[in-house]
N, C-alpha and C positions, 0 to 999 in steps of 0.2 A: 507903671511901677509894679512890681511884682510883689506878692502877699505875702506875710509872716508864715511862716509854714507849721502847722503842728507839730509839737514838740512833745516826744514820749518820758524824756526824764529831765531832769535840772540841768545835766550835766551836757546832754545833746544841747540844752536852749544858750547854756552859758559858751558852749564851743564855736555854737551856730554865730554869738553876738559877736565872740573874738575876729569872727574872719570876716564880719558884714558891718557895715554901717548904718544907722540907723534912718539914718536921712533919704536912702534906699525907699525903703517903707513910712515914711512920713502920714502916706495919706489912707495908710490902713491901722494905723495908730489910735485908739483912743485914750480920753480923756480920762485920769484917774480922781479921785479926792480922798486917796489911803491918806493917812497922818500917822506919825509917829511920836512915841513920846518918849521925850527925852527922859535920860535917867536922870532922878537926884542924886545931885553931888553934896560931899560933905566937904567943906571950909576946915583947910588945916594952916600952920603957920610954919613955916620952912626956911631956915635961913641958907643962902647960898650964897659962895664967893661970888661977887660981883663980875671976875672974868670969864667965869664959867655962863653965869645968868648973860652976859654980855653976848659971848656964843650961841648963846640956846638962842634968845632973841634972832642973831641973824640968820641964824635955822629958821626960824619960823618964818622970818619973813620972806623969805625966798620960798617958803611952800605957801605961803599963804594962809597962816596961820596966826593963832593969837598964841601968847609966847606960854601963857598957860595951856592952852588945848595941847601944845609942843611938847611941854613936861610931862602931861599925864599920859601921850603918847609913848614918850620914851619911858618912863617908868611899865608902863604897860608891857611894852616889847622887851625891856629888859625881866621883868617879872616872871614873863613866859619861858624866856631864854633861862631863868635861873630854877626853875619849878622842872624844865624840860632836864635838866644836869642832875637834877636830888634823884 
């Protein structure tokens, strides 16, 4: 199997990952124990039309999501989309 090859900037390592598979390098791979911590969320109360939330739901579930993590996705992306226009 052939070695991860040093990588001089971010952007080399992330171009290098797009075109390689990792399974490639399996056995030059180690073991990490990074953790992440999640941010806290704050609890709000939102009413939404039931057909609209019925949609979002099957959005979610086709990506694999929970229909909340979905909202605050799209909220997010729309958020950006609207701060990018001001």
């Amino acid at each position: 199997m052939p070695k991860i090859p040093e990588f001089k900037t971010k952007k080399e390592e992330r171009d290098f990952w797009e075109t390689h598979s990792s399974v490639d390098y399996w056995d030059d791979m180690e073991e990490c124990d990074d953790s992440f911590k999640r941010l806290k969320l704050k609890s709000i109360s939102l009413k939404l039309d039931p057909g609209l939330l019925k949609r979002i739901r099957i959005i979610a579930h086709k990506r694999g999501l929970s229909y909340n993590a979905m909202i605050r996705y799209l909220l997010s992306k729309g958020i950006e989309r609207e701060i990018r226009e001001i």
